[in-house]
N, C-alpha and C positions, 0 to 999 in steps of 0.2 A: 748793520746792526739795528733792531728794533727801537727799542730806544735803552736809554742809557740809565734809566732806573732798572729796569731788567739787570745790566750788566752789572749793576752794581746791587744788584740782589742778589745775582748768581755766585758775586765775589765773596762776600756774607760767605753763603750758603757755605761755599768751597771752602774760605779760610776755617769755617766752623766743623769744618769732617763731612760735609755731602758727598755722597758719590756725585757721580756727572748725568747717571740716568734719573735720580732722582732732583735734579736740579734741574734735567732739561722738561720734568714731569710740573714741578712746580712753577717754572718760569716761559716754559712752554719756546723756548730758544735750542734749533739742535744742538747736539750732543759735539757736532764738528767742530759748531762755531764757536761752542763753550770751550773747547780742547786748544782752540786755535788762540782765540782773546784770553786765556788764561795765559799759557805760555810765550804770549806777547808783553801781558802785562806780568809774568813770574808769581802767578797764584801758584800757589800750593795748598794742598787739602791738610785740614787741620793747623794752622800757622796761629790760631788768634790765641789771647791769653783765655784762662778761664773765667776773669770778670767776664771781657769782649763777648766772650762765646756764651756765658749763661743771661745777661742781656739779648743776645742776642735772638736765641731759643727762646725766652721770654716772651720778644715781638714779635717771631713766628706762631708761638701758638697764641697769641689773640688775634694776629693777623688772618689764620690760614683757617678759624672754625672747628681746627685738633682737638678742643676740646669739647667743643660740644659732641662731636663726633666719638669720642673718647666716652664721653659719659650715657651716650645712647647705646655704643658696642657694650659697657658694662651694663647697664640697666635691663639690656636684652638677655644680659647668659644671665644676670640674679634673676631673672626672671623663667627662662628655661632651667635655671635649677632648681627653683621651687616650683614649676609645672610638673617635671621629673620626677623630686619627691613627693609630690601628693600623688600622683601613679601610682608611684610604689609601695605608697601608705593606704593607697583603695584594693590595690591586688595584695595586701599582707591580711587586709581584713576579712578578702574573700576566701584566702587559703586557711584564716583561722575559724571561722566558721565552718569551714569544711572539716577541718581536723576537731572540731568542738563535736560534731555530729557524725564522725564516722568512728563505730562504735570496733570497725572490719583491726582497725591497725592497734599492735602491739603499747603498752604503756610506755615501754625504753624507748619506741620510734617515736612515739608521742613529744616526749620528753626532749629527743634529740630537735625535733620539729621546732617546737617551742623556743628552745635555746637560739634558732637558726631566723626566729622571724624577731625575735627580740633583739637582735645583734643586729637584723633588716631598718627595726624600727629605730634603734640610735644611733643607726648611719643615717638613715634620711632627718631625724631631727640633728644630727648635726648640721648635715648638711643647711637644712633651710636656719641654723641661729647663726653660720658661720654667713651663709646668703645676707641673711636681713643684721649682721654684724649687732648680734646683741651680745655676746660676750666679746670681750678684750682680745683674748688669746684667738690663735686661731689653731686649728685642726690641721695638725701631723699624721703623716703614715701611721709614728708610729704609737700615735695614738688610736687608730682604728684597731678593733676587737677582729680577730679571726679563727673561727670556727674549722675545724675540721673534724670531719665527719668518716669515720671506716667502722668496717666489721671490726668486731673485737674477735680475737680467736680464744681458744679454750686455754689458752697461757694467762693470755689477759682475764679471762674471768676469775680461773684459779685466783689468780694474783690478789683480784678486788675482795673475792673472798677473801683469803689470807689478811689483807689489809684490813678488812669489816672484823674480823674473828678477832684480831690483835687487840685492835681498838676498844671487842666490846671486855676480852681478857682486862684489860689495860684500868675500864670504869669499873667492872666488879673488886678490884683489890682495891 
């Protein structure tokens, strides 16, 4: 055996719920040896109380650097999300401007267009206030807006009609 702080890091480890490939990863002792001196010394995985264990997790993560590592893996994706949303907020600009000046497309597609980049644009500002955690709450499924977009067929128009007709019946009396 290597030495005997190993083995009794390994024991840690194991009584705290490690597997054995992450313990032989951490302590860098194979996997045989750990199988062998556990079952000599009657380790079993997961055994410790949950003071033992959350002390003990404790001294792992300021021992092992997890958290600096922890807080670099999140600083990179809040930061690939808000690279992501300002993409999507310079390509929403460019398609509104296109639609601002293309005189070719219908006012109803118009209309449908607009609804579809405004639904674009408070997904990404969600996304960057839930990134930069300036509101409290955070963003649910089934809080996001969902657009759907089809032909109407001549059922459906009738319909709007009749609906419009009703309404304006409705304000004249």
């Amino acid at each position: 055996m290597r030495a005997k702080s190993d083995l009794k890091r390994a024991i840690v480890l194991r009584e705290s719920g490690y597997t054995l490939a992450s313990i032989t990863e951490k302590t860098g002792l194979s996997a045989s040896t750990l199988y062998r001196e556990f079952k000599k010394l009657d380790v079993t995985r997961g055994a410790l109380s949950k003071d033992t264990l959350k002390s003990a997790k404790q001294k792992l993560l300021e021992d092992s650097g997890l958290v600096g590592d922890l807080k670099q893996a999140i600083a990179s994706q809040i930061s690939d999300d808000l690279a992501l949303a300002r993409s999507i907020r310079e390509g929403l600009v460019l398609a509104m401007e296109n639609l601002i000046n293309d005189a070719a497309t219908p006012a109803t597609l118009k209309a449908r267009s607009y609804a579809a980049l405004a639904t674009s644009l408070k997904s990404t500002s969600d996304i960057m206030r839930r990134a930069l955690q300036i509101d409290d709450g955070t963003m649910t499924a089934q809080e996001l807006p969902i657009l759907t977009i089809r032909k109407m067929t001549d059922d459906d128009i009738k319909a709007v009609q009749l609906l419009n007709n009703t309404g304006d019946e409705e304000l004249a009396a």
